[in-house]
C-alpha distance (Angstrom), angle and dihedral (degrees) to the residues before:
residue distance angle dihedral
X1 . . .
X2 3.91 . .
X3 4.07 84.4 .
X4 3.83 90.3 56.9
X5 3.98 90.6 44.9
X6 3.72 88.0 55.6
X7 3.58 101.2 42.7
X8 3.39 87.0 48.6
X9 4.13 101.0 42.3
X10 4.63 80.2 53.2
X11 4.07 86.1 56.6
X12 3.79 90.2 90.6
X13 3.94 94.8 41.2
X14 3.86 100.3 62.0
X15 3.17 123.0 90.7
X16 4.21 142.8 -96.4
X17 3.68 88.3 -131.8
X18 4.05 92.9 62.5
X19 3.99 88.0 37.6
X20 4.16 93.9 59.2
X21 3.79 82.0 45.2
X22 4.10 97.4 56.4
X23 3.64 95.5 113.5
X24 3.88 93.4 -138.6
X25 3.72 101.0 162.5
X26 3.78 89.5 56.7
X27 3.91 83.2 62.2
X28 3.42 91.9 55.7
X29 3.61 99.6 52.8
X30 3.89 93.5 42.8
X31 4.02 87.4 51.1
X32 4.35 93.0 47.7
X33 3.86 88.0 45.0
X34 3.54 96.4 49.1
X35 3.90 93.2 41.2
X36 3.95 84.2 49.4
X37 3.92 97.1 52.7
X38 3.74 89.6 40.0
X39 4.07 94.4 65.3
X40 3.56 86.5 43.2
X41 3.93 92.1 54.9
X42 3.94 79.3 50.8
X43 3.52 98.1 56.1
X44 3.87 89.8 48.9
X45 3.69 88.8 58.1
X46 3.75 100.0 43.5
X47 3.81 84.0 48.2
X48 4.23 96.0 51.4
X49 3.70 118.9 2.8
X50 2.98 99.0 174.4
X51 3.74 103.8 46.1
X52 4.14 89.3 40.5
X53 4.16 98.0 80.3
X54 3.85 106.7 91.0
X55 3.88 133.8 125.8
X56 3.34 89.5 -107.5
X57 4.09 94.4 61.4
X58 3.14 100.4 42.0
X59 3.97 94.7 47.6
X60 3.86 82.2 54.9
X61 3.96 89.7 48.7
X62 3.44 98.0 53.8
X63 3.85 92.3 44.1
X64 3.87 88.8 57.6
X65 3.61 90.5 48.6
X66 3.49 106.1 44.0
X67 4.21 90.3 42.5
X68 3.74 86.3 61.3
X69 3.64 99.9 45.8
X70 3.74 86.6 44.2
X71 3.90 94.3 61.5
X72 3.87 100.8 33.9
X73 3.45 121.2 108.8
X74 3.99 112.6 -132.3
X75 3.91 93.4 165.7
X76 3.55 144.0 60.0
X77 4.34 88.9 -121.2
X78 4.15 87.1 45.7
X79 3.70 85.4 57.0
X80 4.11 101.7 47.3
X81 3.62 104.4 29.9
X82 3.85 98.4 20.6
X83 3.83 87.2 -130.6
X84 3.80 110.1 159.9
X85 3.93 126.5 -139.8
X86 3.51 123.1 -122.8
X87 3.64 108.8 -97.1
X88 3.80 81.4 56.9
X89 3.37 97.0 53.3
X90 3.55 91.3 56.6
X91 3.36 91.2 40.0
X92 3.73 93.0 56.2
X93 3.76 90.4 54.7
X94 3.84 86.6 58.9
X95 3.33 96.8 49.8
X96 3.76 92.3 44.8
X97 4.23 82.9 57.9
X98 3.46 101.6 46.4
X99 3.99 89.7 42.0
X100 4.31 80.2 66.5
X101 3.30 93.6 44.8
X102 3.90 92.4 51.7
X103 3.76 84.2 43.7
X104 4.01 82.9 62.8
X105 3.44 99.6 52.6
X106 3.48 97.2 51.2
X107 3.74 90.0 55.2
X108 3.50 91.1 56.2
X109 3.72 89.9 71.3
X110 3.97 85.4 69.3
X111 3.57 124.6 96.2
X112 3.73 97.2 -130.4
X113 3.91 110.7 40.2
X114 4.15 90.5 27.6
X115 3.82 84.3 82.0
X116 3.86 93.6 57.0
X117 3.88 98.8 37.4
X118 3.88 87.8 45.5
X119 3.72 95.8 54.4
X120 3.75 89.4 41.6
X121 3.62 89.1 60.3
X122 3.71 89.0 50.7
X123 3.90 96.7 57.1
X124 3.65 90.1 42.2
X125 4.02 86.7 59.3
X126 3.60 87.6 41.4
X127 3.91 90.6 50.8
X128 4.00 90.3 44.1
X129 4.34 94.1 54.3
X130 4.37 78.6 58.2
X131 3.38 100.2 46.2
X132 3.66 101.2 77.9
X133 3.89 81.1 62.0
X134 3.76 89.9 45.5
X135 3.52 96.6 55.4
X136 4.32 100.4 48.9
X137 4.06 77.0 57.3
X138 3.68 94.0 57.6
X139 3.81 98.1 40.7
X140 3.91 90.5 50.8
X141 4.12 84.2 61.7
X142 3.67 92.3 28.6
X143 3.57 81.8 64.6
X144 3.67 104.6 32.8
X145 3.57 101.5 55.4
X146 4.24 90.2 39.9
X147 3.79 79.3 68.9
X148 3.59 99.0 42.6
X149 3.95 102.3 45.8
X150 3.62 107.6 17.6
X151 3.16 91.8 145.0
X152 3.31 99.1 75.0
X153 4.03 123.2 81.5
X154 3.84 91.2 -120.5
X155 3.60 102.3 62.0
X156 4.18 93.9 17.9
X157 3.75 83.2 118.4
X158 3.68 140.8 37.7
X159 3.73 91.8 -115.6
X160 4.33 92.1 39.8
X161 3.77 85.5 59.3
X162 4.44 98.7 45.8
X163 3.52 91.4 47.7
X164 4.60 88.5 46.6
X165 4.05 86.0 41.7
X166 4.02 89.6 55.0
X167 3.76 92.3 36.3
X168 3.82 84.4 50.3
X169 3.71 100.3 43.2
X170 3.95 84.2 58.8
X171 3.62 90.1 62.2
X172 3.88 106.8 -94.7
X173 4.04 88.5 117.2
X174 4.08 94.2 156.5
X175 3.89 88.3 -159.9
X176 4.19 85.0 172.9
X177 3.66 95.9 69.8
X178 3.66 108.5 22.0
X179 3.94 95.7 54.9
X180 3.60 108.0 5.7
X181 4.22 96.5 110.3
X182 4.03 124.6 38.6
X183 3.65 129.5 -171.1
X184 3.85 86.6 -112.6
X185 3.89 84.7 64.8
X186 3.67 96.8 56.2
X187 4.01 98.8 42.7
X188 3.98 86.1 56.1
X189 3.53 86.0 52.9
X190 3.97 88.0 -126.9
X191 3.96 91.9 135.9
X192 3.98 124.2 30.9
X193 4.03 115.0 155.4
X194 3.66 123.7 59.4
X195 3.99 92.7 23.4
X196 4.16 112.5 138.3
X197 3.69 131.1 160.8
X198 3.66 96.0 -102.5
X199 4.09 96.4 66.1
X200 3.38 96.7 54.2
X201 3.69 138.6 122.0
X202 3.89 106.2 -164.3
X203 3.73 87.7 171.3
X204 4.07 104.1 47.5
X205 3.86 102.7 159.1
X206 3.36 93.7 42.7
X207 3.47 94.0 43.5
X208 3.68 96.6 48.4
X209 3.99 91.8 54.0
X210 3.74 102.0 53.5
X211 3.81 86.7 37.2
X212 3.61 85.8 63.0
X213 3.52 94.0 43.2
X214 3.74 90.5 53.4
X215 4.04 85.4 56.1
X216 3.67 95.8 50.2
X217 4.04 99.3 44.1
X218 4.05 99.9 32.7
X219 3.50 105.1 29.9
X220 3.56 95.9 41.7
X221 3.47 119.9 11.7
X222 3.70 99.8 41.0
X223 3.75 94.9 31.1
X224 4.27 93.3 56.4
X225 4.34 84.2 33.9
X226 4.16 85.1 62.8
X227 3.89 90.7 41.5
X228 3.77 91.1 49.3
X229 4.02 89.1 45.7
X230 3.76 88.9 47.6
X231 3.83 93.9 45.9
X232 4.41 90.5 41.6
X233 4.03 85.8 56.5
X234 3.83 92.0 47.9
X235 3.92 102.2 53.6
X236 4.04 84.5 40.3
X237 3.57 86.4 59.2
X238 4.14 108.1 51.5
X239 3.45 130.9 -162.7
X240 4.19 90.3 -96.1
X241 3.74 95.5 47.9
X242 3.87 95.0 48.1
X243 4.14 88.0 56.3
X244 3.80 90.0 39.5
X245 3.57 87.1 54.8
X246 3.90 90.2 38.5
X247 3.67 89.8 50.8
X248 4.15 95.1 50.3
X249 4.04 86.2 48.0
X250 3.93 89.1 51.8
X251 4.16 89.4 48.7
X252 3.72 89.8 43.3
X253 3.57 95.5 63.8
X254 3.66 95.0 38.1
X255 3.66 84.6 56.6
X256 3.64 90.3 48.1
X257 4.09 95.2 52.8
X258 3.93 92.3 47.5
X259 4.16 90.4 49.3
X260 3.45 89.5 49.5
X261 4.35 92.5 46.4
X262 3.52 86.4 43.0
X263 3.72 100.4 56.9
X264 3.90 81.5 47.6
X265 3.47 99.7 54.3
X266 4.20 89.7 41.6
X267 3.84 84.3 55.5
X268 3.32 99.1 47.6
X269 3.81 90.2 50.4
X270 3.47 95.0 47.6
X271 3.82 88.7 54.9
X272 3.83 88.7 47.3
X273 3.79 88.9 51.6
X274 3.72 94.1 47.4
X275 3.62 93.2 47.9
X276 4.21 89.3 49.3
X277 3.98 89.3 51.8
X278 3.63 91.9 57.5
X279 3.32 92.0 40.9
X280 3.70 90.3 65.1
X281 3.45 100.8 30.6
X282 4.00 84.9 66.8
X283 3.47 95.0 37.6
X284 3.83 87.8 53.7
X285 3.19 94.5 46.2
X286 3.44 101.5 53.4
């Protein structure tokens, strides 16, 4: 509430310049296109309910929704200044990643790219069977090195010290700052200025041997593990296969489109026969 009160006390304080820039026809034609492709992913479903539910419709549902949320207006400051709030900013950079992703999958239905963003989808399922394995790795040293240098702000928390293990298993180690001083170092005296809490490491033997261990198993052995998985899935998966597949994907969907026209065109001619039969039935009766 005292977000909203500020936003909207700041209405009056922007400027005219940023108002005759608030693109509001753009709005317009994101919310009619988005209303437009949302009654047609309404038809599909009324049309097969059952064959409707796929990653791919419900990416495109949720983009639809969460465009027209993004550029409605649900406040007096929305409305004069355009500014948004911050769900919808957040929201908008959502959208703005699945609208990529989307991009993607229509490319796929092309007979050049398809091949890449097909096998791309294939490693990524590859990668996702593994990463149930990857992740009991990085909660082990998630949680090891939260117990061994809590005291410093990127493994203070649980969480802090996940998101530094996967950081670190990527490369980004930062051995400088996360081991470079050890309470054995100060007690001898051997380092006096520039010393705080934070870049510590009350634990340095310790510390030292599961940092190695970290090196050896995640930066190596896991790291060249994924490449080999990645490389395993892309010599199963030759050059013919990939465009057979490609090919299948590309007659799928045309298959798809012509159901779904089909079942238009039978409905509309079943309403056209309908409306003939009662036609005659009054004219014949009359």
């Amino acid at each position: 509430m005292g977000k909203q009160i500020e936003l909207n006390s700041s209405c009056p304080k922007i400027s005219e310049d940023y108002i005759s820039r608030h693109p509001r026809n753009v709005a317009i034609v994101l919310t009619v296109f988005s209303v437009i492709q949302l009654i047609k992913e309404c038809i599909q479903f009324v049309q097969n309910p059952r064959g409707y539910i796929s990653y791919e419709n419900v990416l495109e549902v949720n983009l639809y929704v969460g465009t027209c949320l993004l550029v409605n207006d649900f406040t007096e400051c929305n409305r004069e200044i355009g500014m948004r709030e911050l769900w919808q900013w957040q929201l908008g950079a959502v959208v703005l990643f699945l609208s990529w992703v989307n991009l993607l999958l229509f490319i796929r239905k092309t007979a050049f790219y398809g091949i890449y963003v097909i096998l791309f989808i294939q490693v990524t399922k590859t990668f996702l069977k593994f990463s149930f394995v990857l992740l009991l790795f990085l909660c082990s040293f998630a949680l090891t090195f939260h117990v061994l240098l809590e005291n410093q702000i990127s493994f203070k928390t649980v969480g802090d010290s996940l998101i530094k293990n996967f950081v670190m298993m990527l490369g980004d180690t930062d051995y400088e700052s996360l081991l470079s001083l050890s309470l054995w170092q100060i007690f001898n005296s051997r380092i006096k200025d520039g010393v705080t809490h934070e870049n510590l490491v009350p634990y340095t033997e310790t510390t030292y041997l599961v940092f190695v261990v970290f090196l050896t198993m995640m930066n190596i052995l896991l790291m060249n593990l994924m490449v080999g998985l990645a490389r395993e899935k892309d010599e199963d998966m030759d050059s013919n296969q990939i465009r057979i597949e490609n090919s299948i994907t590309e007659l799928k969907d045309r298959m798809d489109m012509l159901s779904r026209q089909n079942a238009v065109l039978l409905k509309c001619l079943e309403d056209l026969g309908a409306s003939n039969q009662r036609t005659s039935t009054r004219l014949f009766n009359d």
